[in-house]
C-alpha positions in Angstrom: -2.9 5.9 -32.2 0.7 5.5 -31.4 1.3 3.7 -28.0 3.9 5.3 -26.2 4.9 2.0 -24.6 5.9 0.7 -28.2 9.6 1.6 -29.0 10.3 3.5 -32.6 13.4 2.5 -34.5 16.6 4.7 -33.1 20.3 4.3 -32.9 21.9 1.4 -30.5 22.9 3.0 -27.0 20.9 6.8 -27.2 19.6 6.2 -23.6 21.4 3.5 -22.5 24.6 5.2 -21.2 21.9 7.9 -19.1 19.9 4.7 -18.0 23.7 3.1 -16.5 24.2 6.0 -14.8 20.9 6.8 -13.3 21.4 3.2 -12.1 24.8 3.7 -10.5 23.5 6.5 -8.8 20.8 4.7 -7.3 23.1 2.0 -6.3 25.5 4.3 -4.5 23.7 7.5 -3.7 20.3 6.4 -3.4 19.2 9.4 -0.9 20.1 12.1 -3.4 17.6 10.8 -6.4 15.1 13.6 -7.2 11.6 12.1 -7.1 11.5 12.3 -10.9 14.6 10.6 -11.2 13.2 7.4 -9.0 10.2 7.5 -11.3 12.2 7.3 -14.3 13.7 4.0 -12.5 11.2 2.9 -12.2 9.6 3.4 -15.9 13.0 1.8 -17.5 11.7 -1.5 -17.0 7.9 0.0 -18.7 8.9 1.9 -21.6 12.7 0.3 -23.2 14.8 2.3 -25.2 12.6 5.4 -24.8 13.8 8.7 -22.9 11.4 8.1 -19.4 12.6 11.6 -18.3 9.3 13.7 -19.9 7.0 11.3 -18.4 8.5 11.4 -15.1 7.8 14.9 -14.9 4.8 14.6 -16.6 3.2 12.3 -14.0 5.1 14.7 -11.0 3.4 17.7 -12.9 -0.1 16.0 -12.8 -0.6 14.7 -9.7 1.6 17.2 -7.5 4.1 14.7 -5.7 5.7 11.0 -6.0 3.2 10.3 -3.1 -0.1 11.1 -5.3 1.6 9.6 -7.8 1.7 6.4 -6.4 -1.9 6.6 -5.2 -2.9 7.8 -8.4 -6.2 6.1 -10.4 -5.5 3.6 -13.5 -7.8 5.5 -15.5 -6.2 9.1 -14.7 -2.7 7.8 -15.4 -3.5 7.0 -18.4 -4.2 10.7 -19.4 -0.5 11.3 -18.5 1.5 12.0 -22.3 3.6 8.9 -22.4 2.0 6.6 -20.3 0.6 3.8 -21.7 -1.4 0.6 -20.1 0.9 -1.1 -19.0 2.5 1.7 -16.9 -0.6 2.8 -15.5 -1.7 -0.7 -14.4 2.1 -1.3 -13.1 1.8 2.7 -11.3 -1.4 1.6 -9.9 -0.5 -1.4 -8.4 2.1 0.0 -6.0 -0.2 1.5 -3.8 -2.0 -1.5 -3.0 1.6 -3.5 -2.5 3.0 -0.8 0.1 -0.7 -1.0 1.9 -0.7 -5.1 2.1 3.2 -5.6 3.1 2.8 -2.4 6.1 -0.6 -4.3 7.1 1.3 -7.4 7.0 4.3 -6.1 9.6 1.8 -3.9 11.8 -0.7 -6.9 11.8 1.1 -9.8 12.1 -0.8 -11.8 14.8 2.1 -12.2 17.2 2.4 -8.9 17.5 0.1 -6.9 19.2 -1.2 -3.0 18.4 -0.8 -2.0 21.9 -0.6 1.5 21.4 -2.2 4.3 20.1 0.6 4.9 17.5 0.6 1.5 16.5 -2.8 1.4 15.9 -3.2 4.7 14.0 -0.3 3.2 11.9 -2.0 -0.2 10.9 -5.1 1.5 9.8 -3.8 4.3 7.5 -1.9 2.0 5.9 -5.1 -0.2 5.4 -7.3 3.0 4.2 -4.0 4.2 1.7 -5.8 4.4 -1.4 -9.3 4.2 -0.3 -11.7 6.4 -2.4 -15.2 5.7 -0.5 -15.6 5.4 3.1 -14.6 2.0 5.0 -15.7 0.8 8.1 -13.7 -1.9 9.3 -13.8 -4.1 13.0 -10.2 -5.1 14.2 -10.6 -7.8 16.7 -8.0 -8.4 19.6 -6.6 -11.0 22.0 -5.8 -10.7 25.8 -2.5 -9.0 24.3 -4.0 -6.6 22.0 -2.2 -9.1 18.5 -4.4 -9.0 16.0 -7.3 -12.1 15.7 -9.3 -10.6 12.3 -9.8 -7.8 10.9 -13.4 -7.4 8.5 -15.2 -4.4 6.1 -18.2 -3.9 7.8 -19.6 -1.0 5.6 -18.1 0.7 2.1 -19.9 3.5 1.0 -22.4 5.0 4.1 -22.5 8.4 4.3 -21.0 8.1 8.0 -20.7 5.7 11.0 -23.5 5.6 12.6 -25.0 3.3 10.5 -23.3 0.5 11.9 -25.3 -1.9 13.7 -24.1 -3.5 16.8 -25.3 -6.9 15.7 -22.9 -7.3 13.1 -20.0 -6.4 15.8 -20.7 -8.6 18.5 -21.6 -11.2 15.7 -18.2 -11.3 14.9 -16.2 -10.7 17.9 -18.1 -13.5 19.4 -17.8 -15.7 16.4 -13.8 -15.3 16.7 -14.2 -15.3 20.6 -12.5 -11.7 20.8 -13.4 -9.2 23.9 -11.9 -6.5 22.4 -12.4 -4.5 19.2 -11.0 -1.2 17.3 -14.1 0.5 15.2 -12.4 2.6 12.1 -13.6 4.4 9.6 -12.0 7.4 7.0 -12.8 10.6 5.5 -11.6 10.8 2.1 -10.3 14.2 0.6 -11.3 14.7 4.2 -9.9 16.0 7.7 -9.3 13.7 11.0 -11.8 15.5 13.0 -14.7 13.6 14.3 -18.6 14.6 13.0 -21.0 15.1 16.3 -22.7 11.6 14.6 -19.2 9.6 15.1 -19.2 10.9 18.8 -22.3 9.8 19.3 -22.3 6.8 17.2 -18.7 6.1 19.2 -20.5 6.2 22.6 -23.8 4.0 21.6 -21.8 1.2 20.3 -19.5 1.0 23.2 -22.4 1.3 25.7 -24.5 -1.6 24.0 -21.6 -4.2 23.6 -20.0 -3.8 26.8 -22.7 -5.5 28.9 -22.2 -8.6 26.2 -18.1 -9.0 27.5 -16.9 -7.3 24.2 -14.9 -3.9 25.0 -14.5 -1.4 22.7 -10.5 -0.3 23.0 -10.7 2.5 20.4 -12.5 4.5 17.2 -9.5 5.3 15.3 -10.7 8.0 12.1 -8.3 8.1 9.4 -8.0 11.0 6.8 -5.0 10.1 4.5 -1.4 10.0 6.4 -3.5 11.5 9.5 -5.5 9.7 12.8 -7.6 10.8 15.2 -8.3 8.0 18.1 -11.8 9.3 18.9 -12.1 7.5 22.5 -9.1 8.5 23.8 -9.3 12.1 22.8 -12.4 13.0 23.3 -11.9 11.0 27.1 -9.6 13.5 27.8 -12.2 16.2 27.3 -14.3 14.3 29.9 -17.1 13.7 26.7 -17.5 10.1 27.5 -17.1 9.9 31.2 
């Protein structure tokens, strides 16, 4: 089978003079790109000397948007016409790249997740991508900067699982008193399940008598957040 990575013979300079000016546009127009004309930008680099116009919009007619594109498996790339290995691995990648380098400026130890916002941003950028529900345990300083941040659990059905053990294990290993629980829904909406709720209020009850406060549950479901404490605090369901 052909791979449609692989250049066939053609004629010096057929896409060359599109490529330059899809370039120059970029360069001086940026904010007016169509999303298939930044994936096509992007594929020069993948697929030389080819026309990357059909499999732009082939991957935009697949997935939906340049967003699920992005987010997009290896394996169902690569059942994009046009797209070969090497683009799916390269496709794939990005994801993971935006996820580390937003971790990386929300979570930089010196500066602390001392807001709501702040915290619903660092941990949807953590869960971008994620297929299978995480659980992870942010520990904090005296000024809310980040200390550590661990998987506790990938795969359980819901939260409540979690034993508190584990928790104080490691806040006290890392000498924290203060930790953020999160977990995620995939394909899934930012409301809380009665079993989070309840899940939320045993594990805050049992590690507060040990010096170790529970700040927040923050539940992610794709771009969204929900921060279960301070919401459902509001409603007077934790008082």
């Amino acid at each position: 089978m052909k791979d449609p990575e692989r250049p066939g013979k053609r004629k010096k300079g057929v896409h060359d003079r599109h490529r330059e000016r899809l370039r120059q546009k970029y360069m001086t127009a940026r904010d007016s790109l169509a999303d298939h004309e930044l994936l096509e930008l992007f594929l020069f680099s993948l697929i030389p000397r080819q026309n990357t116009n059909p499999t732009a919009h082939a991957l935009l007619e697949r997935f939906g948007s340049l967003d699920a594109v992005l987010e997009a498996d290896f394996y169902a790339l690569l059942e994009v016409e046009g797209v070969g290995k090497k683009t799916a691995f390269a496709l794939s990648q990005l994801s993971y790249l935006f996820r580390r380098s937003e971790e990386a400026k929300l979570g930089r130890k010196n500066a602390p997740l001392d807001t709501l916002d702040k915290l619903g941003r660092y941990f949807v950028a953590k869960y971008r991508g994620a297929a299978e529900e995480i659980v992870y345990l942010l520990l904090l300083d005296a000024r809310a900067c980040p200390i550590d941040c661990r998987k506790l659990s990938e795969g359980l059905a819901d939260c409540s699982e979690i034993g508190c053990a584990e928790i104080v294990r490691f806040a006290q290993t890392r000498r924290a008193t203060r930790v953020v629980l999160a977990h995620n829904h995939p394909g899934g909406s930012a409301d809380p399940s009665n079993s989070d709720m309840a899940a939320t209020r045993y594990i805050r009850r049992v590690i507060a008598p040990l010096g170790i406060t529970l700040e927040e549950h923050i539940l992610v479901a794709g771009e969204s957040y929900y921060p279960i404490l301070h919401e459902e605090e509001k409603k007077n369901l934790f008082c």
